[in-house]
C-alpha positions as CSV (number, residue, x, y, z in Angstrom):
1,X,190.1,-64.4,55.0
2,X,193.0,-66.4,56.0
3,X,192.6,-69.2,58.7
4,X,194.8,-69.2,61.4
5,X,196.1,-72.9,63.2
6,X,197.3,-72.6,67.0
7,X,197.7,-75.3,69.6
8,X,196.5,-74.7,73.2
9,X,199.9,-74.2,73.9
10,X,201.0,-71.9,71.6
11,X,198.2,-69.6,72.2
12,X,198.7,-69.7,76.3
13,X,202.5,-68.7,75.3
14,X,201.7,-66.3,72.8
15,X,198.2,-64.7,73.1
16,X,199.4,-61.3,71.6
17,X,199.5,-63.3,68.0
18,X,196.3,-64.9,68.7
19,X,194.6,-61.6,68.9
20,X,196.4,-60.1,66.1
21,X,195.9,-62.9,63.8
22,X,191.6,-63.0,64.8
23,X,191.9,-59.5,63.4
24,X,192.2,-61.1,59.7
25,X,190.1,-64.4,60.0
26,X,189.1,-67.1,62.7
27,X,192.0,-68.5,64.8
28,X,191.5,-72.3,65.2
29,X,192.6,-73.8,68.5
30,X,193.3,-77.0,68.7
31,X,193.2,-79.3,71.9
32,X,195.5,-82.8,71.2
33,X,195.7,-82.2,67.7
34,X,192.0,-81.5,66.9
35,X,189.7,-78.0,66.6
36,X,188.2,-77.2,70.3
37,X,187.6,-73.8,69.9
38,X,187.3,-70.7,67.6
39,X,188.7,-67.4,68.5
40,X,187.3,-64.7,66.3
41,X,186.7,-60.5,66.1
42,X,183.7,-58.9,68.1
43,X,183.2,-57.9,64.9
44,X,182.9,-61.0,63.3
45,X,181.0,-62.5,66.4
46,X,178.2,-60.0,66.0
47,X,177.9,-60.4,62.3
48,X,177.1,-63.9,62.6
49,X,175.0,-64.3,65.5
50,X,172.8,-61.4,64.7
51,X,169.4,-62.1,63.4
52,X,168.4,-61.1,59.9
53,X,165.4,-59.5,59.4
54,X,163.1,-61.4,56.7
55,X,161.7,-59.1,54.3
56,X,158.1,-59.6,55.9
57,X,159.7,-58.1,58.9
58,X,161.2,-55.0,56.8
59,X,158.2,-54.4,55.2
60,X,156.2,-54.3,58.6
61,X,157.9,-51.7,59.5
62,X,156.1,-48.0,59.7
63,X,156.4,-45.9,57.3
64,X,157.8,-49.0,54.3
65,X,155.0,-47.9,52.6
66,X,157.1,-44.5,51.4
67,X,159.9,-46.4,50.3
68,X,160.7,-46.5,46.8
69,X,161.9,-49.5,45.3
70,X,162.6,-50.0,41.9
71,X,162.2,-52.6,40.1
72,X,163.5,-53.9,36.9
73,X,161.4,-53.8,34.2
74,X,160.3,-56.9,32.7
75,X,160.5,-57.7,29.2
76,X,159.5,-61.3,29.0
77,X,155.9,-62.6,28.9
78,X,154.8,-65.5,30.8
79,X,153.5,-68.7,28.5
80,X,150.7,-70.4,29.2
81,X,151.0,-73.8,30.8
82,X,149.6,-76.8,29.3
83,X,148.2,-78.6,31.7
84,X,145.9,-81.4,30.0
């Protein structure tokens, strides 16, 4: 995802690019030199701001119960511990 460098001024002289360029990766804008602001997709917005559901939530769900999840079978044996 390439990043894409624009001053305040070149994005209020060219705000076409700006746009195009936020399709393919965050456009930095920079105020004096330094990063001020971030112009990104909806898209991209949306995917980072929305909340992840934990698996506790997931599983809470009705009707999780009836999923099938498979699981790996495993092949190794736990050892006991030693703990004098």
């Amino acid at each position: 995802m390439p990043v894409t460098m624009l001053s305040g001024r070149e994005l209020n002289q060219d705000l076409g690019r700006a746009k195009r360029a936020a399709k393919d990766g965050p456009v930095i804008i920079t105020d004096r030199g330094k990063p001020a602001h971030v112009l990104m997709s909806f898209e991209e917005y949306k995917r980072l701001t929305t909340k992840k559901k934990t698996i506790g939530e997931l599983l809470a769900y009705p009707g999780a119960e009836d999923i099938e999840l498979p699981l790996p079978d495993r092949s190794e044996l736990a050892k006991p511990v030693d703990l004098s």
